[in-house]
C-alpha atoms as a printed R data frame, in Angstrom:
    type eleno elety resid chain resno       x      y       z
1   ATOM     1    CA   UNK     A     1 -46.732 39.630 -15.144
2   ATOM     2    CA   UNK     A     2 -47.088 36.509 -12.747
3   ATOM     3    CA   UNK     A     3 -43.232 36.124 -13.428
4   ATOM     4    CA   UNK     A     4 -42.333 39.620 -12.181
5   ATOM     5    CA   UNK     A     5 -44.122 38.756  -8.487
6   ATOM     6    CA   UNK     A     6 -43.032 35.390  -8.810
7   ATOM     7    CA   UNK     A     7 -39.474 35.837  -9.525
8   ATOM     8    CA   UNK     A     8 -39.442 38.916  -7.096
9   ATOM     9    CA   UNK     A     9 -41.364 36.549  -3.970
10  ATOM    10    CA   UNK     A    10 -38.486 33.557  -4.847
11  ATOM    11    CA   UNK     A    11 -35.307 36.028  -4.434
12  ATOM    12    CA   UNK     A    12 -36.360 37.599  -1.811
13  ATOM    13    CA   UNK     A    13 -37.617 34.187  -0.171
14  ATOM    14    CA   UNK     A    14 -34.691 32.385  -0.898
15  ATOM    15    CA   UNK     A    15 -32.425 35.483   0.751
16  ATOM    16    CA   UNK     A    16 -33.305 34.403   3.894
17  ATOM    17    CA   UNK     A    17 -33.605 30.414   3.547
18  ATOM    18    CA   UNK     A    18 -30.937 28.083   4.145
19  ATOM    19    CA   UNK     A    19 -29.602 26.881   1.262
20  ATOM    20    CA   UNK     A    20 -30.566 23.376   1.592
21  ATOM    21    CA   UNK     A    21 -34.679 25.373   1.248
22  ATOM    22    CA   UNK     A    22 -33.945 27.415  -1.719
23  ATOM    23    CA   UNK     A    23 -36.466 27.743  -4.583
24  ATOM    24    CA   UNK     A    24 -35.252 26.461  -7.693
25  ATOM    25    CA   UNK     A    25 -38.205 25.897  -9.858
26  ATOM    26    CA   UNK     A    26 -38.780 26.661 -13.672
27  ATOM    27    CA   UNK     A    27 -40.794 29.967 -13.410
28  ATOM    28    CA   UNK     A    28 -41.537 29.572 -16.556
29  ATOM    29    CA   UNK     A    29 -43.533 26.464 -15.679
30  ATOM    30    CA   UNK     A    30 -45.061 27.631 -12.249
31  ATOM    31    CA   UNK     A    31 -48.480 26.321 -12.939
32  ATOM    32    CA   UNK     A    32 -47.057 22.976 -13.002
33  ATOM    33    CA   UNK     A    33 -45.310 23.002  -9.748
34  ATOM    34    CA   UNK     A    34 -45.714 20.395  -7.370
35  ATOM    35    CA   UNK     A    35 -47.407 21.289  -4.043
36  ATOM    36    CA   UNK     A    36 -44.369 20.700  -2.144
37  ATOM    37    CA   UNK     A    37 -42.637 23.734  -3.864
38  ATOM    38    CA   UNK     A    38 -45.622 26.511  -3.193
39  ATOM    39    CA   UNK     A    39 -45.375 25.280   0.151
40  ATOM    40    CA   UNK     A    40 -41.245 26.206   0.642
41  ATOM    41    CA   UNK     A    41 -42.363 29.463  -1.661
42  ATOM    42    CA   UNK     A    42 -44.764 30.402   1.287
43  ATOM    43    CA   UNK     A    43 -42.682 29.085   4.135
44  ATOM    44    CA   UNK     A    44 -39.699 31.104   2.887
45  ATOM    45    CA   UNK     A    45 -41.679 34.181   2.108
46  ATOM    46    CA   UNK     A    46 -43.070 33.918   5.721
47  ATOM    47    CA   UNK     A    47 -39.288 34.011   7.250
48  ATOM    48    CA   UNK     A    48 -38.667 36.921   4.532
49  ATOM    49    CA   UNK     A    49 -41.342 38.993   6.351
50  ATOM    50    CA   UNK     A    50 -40.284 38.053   9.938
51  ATOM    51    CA   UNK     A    51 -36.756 39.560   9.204
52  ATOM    52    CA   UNK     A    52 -37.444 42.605   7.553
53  ATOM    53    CA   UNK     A    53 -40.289 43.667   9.640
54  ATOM    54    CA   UNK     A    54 -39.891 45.318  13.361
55  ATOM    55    CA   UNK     A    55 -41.193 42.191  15.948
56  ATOM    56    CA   UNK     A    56 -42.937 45.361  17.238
57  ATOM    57    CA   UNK     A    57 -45.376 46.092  14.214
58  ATOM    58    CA   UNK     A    58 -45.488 42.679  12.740
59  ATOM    59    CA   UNK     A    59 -48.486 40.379  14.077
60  ATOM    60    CA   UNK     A    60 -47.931 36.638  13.170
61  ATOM    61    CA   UNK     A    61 -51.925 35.841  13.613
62  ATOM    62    CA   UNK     A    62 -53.719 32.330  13.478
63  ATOM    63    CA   UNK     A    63 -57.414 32.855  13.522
64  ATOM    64    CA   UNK     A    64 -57.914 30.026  15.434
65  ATOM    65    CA   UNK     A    65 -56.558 31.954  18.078
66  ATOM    66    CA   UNK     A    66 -59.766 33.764  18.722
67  ATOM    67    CA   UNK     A    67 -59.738 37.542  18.586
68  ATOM    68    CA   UNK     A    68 -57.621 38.862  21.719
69  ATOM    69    CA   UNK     A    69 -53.817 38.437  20.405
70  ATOM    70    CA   UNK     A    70 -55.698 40.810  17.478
71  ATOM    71    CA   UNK     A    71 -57.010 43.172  19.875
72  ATOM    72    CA   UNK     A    72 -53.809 43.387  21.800
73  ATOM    73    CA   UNK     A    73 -51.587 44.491  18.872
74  ATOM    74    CA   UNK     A    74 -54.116 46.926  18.239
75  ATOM    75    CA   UNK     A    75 -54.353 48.129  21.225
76  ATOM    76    CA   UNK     A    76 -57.881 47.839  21.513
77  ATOM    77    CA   UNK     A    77 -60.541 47.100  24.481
78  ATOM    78    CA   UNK     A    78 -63.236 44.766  23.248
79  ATOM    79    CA   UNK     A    79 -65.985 43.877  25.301
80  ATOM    80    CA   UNK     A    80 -65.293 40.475  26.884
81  ATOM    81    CA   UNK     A    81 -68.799 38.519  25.288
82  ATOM    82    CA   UNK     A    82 -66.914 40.016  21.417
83  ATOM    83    CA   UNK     A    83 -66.725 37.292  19.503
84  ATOM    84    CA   UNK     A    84 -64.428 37.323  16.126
85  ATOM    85    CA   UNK     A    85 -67.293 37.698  13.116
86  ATOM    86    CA   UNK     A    86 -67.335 34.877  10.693
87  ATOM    87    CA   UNK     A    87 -66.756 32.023  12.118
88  ATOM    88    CA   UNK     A    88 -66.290 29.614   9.551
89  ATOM    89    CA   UNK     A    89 -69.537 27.429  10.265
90  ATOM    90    CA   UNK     A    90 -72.143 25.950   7.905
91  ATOM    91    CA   UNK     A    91 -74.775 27.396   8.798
92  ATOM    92    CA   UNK     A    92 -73.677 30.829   8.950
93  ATOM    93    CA   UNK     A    93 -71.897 30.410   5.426
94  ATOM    94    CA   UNK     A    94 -75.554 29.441   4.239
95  ATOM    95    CA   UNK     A    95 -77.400 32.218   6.109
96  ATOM    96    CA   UNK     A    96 -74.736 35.079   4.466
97  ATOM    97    CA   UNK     A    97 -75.094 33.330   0.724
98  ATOM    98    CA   UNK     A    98 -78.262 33.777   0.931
99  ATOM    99    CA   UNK     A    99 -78.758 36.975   1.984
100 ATOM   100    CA   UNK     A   100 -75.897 37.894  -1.053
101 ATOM   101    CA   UNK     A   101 -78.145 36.245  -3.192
102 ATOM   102    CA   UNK     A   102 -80.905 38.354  -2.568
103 ATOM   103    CA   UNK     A   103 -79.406 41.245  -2.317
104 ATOM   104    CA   UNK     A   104 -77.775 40.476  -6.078
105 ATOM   105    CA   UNK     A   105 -81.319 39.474  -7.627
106 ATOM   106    CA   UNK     A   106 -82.970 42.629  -5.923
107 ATOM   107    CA   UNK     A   107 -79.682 44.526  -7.755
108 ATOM   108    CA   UNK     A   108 -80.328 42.964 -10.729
109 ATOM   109    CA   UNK     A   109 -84.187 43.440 -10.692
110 ATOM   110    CA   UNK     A   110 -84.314 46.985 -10.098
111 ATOM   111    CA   UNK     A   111 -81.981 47.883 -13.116
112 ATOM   112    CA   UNK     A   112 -84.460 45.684 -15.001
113 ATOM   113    CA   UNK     A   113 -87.183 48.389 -14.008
């Protein structure tokens, strides 16, 4: 199954990669890829997206762009003080485990009866 998507991701990648960045790993041995190969994989997929999709309805996002190129290709009108949820910060990673954890012993109590 992993070979279907696999093999499917790597023609299509490689259909719009110079030849010199082809893909010309072993799928059967994909596990044991080096780094450097998943990388080209996603770097060619990437450039496989940006020429089959419509500049118009494709948004190439970086999170660390904060929330208004988002809210532009949406066409939305955020309040100004909206700030993107879940920033990636310690402290609020440790404050949402926790409350997951609760909620997932409560679960777990209440089929216990």
């Amino acid at each position: 199954m992993a070979r279907s998507w696999l093999g499917k991701g790597i023609e299509k990648g490689n259909s719009t990669a110079p030849e010199n960045q082809q893909l010309t790993s072993d799928l059967d041995n994909f596990w044991a890829w080096p780094s450097s190969d998943w990388e080209q994989f996603y770097i060619n997929w990437v450039r496989y997206v940006q020429t089959v999709i419509p500049k118009e309805r494709l948004l190439v996002f970086n999170v660390k762009e904060g929330v208004k190129p988002l809210e532009k290709f949406l066409g939305l009108d955020l309040p100004e003080d909206y700030v993107m949820p879940f920033v990636h910060e310690t402290a609020q990673y440790a404050i949402l485990l926790k409350e997951y954890r609760i909620r997932i012993i409560s679960a777990s109590a209440s089929r216990l009866g």
